[in-house]
Steps between C-alpha positions, in 0.01 A plus 500: 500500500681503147243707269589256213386226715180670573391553114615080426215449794228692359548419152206279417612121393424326201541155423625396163224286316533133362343620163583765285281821514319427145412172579373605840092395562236765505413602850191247575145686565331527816220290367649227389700199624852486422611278307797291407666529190704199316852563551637292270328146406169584331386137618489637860112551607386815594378521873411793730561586834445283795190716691317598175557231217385582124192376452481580104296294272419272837139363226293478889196397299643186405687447774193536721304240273796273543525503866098444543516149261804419718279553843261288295724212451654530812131478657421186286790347603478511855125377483566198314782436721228580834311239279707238535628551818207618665564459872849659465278787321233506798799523795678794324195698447422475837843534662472869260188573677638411878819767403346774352123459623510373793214234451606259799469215248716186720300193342552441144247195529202720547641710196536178265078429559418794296853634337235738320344692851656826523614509824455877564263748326576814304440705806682296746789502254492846474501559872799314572706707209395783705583413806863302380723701703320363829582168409761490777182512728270294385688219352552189682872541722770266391801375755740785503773168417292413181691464188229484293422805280159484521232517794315293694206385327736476085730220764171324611390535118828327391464199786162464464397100311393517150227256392654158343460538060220255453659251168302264382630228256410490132559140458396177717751390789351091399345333162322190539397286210101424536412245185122437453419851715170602310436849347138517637432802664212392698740263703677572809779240446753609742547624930764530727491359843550683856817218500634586194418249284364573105225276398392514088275291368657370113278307353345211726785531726558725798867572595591657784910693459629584855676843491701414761617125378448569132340122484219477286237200598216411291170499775252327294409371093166519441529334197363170610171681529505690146536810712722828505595774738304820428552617869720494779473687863669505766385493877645782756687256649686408256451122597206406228392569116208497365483404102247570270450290210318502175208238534396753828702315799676674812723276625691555851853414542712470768876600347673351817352151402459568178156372554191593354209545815192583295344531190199766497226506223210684404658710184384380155743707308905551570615691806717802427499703813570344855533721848568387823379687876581233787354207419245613319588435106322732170494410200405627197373349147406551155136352552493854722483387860680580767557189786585582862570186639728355845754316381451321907171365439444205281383529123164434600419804695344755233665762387384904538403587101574863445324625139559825289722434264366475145850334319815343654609568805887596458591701799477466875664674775380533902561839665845494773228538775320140370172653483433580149517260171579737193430270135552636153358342173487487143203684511636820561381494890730536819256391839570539850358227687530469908467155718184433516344605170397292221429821248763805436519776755663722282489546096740647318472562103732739384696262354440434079738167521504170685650587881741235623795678641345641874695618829457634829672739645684395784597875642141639436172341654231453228747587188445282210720516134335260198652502121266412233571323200643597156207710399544722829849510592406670819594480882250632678487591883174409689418633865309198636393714823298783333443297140676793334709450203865697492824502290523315168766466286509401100810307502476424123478094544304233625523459836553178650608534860554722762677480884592763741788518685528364832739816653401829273206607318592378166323243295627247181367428206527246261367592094408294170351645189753660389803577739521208682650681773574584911410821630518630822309756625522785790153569701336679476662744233518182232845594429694203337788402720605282237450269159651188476501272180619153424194339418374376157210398563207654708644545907186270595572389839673666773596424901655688731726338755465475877775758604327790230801565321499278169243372247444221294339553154407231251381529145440321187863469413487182720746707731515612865714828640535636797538879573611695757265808522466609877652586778450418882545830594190734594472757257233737668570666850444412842184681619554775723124492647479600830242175515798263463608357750790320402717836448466599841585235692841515720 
């Protein structure tokens, strides 16, 4: 080989540099990251490598602050938006669970009862962290051809029926005009018929509006007599009223013939309260008598006298089973009476106000709700079976009626002095479902009509409205006792 060519090969290369030697950069320390200098614009930002960036004057202190009040916000934000969408809230939570705990949670009914209920413990939590990498063997399998990216149980979750949004309606569905309707809250002007038909006593009249004609026909005018309507009752039926009036008649009318069958005395004093079991007819008065009488038998036969009462009579109301009378009067007392008794069985006298609005529960034997008057304001819940006295609520008004639903265990109230209001309630937590308004005058009178769903309300404004406050559907579950037949039939 050429010895000239062997000293080019060993001669050690050097490449020529882009910048001259005195502007060449230090040599960069061990220690410290290289950096970048500007070339040529001194508006170009400084920036470091792409492994270990420059972190200089980074201020983590604020930074740190900032990034907790944006978690903050972030938190608050997603709550009030759980808040308003609260189902949509409940189903993620739980789908979270069913992916990274495991919980098995496929129903998201039994979830919605108590959204608050954890639905696994500290421990239990804890137990299936530990044991996530076996989730393979304890989950539930999925179809090998499932497209879904989450298991078993999260799919079930995501199928599963959500519980209808219960909405009730702030304002009436109907108005009716009621002239001459009397703002006496002793009176019990107004009742709705198992056939659907309104009756209201205005005056000396008694009109009868079919809700499925819309017709209005006058029954009777008592004016003739000098007489008014304080009273008016239906029968189960549906087929007669009964009308109280103020010189202390009952008079029996047959609405088909729109003729009267009987006219009952033996009040002194105006009959406010008027409560039909069968054909047996009660009826209360302000000379403080209660009459029992069959409206079968003539006039002549005497009447059973039942005695306790110290002021008007304003309230009466027999139990769903037909066995007990309950009466409320302006003497602060709430009786019990049963068929055959001429004096009070029970006594109640918690109440500090006159006790006209009474109801009986129609989902629990022996439950009884009264509302006293405008120096009470109280509904108070009476267990007729042991004579023990249970909830009560202040519900910052006179109370002037009360009715339970027919399908769920929730009750309506109508108020006076001062909110002249609706409420209705939730048993037995006494949760308001909901307030309506409308009224001007004091809600008075109130009927519920033969399906359960609507109301009818009346008041001193000379006005009638209709509400529609329930639903047919069964809000509390089927019984899963063992002692139930019914569920195990085939």
């Amino acid at each position: 080989m050429d010895q000239e060519y062997e000293r080019r090969l060993a001669r050690t290369p050097t490449r020529p540099s882009l910048a001259s030697p005195s502007k060449r950069p230090p040599p960069a320390s061990p220690t410290a990251s290289p950096v970048k200098s500007p070339v040529s614009s001194p508006h170009k930002e400084r920036y470091g490598d792409r492994f270990i960036p420059a972190r200089a004057g980074a201020r983590w202190h604020i930074n740190f602050n900032n990034v907790q009040e944006n978690a903050r916000s972030i938190y608050a934000a997603r709550k009030a938006r759980d808040n308003e969408s609260g189902k949509d809230g409940l189903a993620y939570t739980c789908l979270l669970k069913n992916e990274l705990l495991d919980a098995g949670i496929d129903d998201l009914r039994s979830q919605e009862d108590d959204s608050s209920r954890r639905v696994l413990s500290p421990a239990q939590s804890q137990n299936m962290l530990h044991y996530r990498s076996r989730r393979t063997l304890i989950s539930e399998p999925c179809s090998p051809y499932s497209l879904s990216p989450v298991s078993g149980p999260s799919q079930a979750l995501l199928r599963s029926p959500r519980k209808a949004v219960r909405k009730i309606s702030k304002a009436p569905f109907k108005v009716l005009d009621a002239p001459e309707l009397q703002d006496d809250f002793y009176l019990n002007l107004v009742d709705w018929s198992a056939l659907n038909v309104v009756c209201v006593g205005l005056g000396h009249c008694v009109y009868l509006w079919s809700a499925h004609t819309s017709q209005v026909t006058r029954l009777c005018d008592l004016a003739a007599d000098g007489d008014s309507v304080t009273s008016v009752s239906w029968n189960e039926r549906g087929n007669l009223i009964s009308v109280g009036t103020n010189k202390g008649y009952v008079q029996v009318w047959d609405v088909a013939q729109a003729k009267r069958l009987n006219q009952l005395a033996g009040h002194t004093a105006r009959v406010g309260a008027l409560a039909w079991n069968g054909d047996t007819l009660c009826s209360g008065s302000r000379d403080r008598v209660i009459l029992q009488r069959d409206v079968r038998l003539p006039s002549t036969v005497p009447e059973r006298k039942m005695t306790g009462h110290r002021q008007e009579v304003c309230g009466l109301k027999w139990s769903p089973d037909n066995q007990y009378l309950a009466s409320g009067g302006n003497d602060n007392k709430l009786y019990v009476w049963n068929m055959h008794s001429t004096t009070p069985v029970q006594t109640y006298t918690e109440h500090i106000a006159a006790v006209k609005a009474i109801a009986w529960s129609p989902h629990q034997h022996g439950l009884l709700a009264s509302g006293g008057g405008t120096a009470d304001k109280c509904i108070r819940f009476w267990n007729t079976l042991t004579e023990q006295p249970m909830q009560c609520v202040d519900t910052g008004s006179q109370v002037c009626n009360l009715s339970w639903s027919k399908h769920a265990s929730e009750l309506v109230s109508t108020h006076g002095y001062s909110q002249n209001q609706i409420l209705v309630w939730k048993y037995p937590g006494l949760s308001q479902v909901a307030k309506l308004t409308g009224h001007t005058y004091r809600v008075l009178y109130l009927a519920m009509s033969p399906d359960g769903e609507a109301i009818v309300t009346g008041a001193g404004d000379e006005t009638l409205r209709f509400w529609n406050i329930f639903s047919k559907a069964r809000s509390q579950k089927e019984s899963k006792s063992a002692l139930n037949l019914f569920t195990s039939i085939r």
